[in-house]
C-alpha positions in Angstrom: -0.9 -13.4 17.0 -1.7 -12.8 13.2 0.6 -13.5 10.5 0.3 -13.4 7.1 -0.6 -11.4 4.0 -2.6 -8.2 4.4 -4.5 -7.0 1.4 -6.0 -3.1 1.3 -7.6 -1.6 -1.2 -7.8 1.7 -1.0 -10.9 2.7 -2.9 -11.1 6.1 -2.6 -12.3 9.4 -0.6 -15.5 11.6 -0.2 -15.9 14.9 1.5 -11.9 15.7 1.9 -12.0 19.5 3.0 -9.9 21.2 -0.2 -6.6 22.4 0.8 -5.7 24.2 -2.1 -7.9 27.2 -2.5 -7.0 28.5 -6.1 -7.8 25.2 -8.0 -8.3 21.6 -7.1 -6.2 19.8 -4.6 -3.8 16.6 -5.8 -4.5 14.3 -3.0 -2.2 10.8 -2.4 -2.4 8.4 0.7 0.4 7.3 3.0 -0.5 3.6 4.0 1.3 2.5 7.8 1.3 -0.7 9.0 3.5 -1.1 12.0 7.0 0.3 10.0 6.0 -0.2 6.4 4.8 2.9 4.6 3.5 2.9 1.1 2.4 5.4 -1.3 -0.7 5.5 -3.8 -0.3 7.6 -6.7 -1.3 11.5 -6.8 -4.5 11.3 -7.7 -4.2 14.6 -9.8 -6.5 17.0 -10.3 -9.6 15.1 -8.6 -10.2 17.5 -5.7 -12.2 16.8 -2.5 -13.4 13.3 -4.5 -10.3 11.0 -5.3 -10.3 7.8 -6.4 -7.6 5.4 -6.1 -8.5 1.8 -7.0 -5.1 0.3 -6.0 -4.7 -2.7 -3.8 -1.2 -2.6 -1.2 0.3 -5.7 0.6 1.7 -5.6 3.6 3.3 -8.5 5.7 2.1 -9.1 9.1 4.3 -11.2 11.0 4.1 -9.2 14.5 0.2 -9.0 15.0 -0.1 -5.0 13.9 -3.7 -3.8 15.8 -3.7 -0.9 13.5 -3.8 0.0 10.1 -2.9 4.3 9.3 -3.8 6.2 6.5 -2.8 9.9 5.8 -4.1 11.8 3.3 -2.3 14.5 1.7 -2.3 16.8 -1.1 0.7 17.0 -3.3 1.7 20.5 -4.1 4.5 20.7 -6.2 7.3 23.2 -4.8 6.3 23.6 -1.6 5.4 21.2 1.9 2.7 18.4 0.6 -0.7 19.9 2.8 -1.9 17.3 5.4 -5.8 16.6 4.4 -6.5 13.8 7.6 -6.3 10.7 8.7 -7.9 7.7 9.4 -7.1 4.6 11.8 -8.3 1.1 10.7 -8.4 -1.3 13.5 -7.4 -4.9 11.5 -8.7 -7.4 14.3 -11.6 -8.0 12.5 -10.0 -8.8 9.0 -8.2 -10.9 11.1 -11.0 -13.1 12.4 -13.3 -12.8 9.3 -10.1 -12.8 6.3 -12.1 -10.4 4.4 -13.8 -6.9 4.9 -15.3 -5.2 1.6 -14.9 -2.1 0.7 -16.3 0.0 3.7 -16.3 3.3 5.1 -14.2 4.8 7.4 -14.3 8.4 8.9 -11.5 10.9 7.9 -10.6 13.2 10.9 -7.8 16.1 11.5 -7.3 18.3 14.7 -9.9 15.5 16.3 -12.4 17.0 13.6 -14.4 15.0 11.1 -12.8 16.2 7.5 -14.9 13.7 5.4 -14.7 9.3 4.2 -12.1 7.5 2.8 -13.3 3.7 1.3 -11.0 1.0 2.1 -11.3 -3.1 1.4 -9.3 -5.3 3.7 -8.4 -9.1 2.8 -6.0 -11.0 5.5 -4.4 -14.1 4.2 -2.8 -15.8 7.1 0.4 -17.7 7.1 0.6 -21.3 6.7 2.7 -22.8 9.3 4.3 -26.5 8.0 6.7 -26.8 11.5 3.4 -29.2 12.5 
């Protein structure tokens, strides 16, 4: 089972179908793995197109399969819009410690809605009980 430090960098996204119809959509990811949740900054203004550029660490003590990301688009005032999502499967990062930046497919309602670019680096723990 993996332990350790997991490293995502969450590049950015292409092709994100634009939820707001009157002017260009604010879109923010929502980063899951397992029970921790973290939040990139609104990437304002920046439409179907957002770049991020901002790495996230997450602790992996239990072996997570999966890593989640939502994309949403923050409208100020009202409900944030859901944009998609996208599921990461980590056992590769896992066996390899390091993914680059790759490409991963953006779906909602079971739909393609365009790519979001991701970077994965997997430090694992260092046991000293030997």
């Amino acid at each position: 089972m993996a332990q350790g430090t997991l490293e995502v960098l969450l590049v950015g996204a292409r092709g994100l179908e634009n939820t707001d119809y009157l002017s260009n959509m604010d879109p923010y990811a929502l980063l899951q793995c397992r029970s921790h949740e973290q939040k990139s900054s609104v990437a304002s203004g920046k439409g179907c197109e957002p770049e991020w550029n901002e790495t996230f660490v997450f602790t992996v003590s239990d072996g997570a399969a999966e890593l989640f990301i939502k994309l949403l688009d923050s409208d100020g005032g009202t409900d944030d819009d859901f944009v998609g999502e996208a599921t990461i499967p980590l056992e590769a990062v896992y066996t390899e410690g390091n993914i680059p930046p790759t490409v991963y497919n953006v779906v909602k309602d079971e739909e393609y809605r365009g790519e979001i670019k991701v970077g994965l680096t997997f430090t694992p723990e260092v046991n000293h009980l030997t």
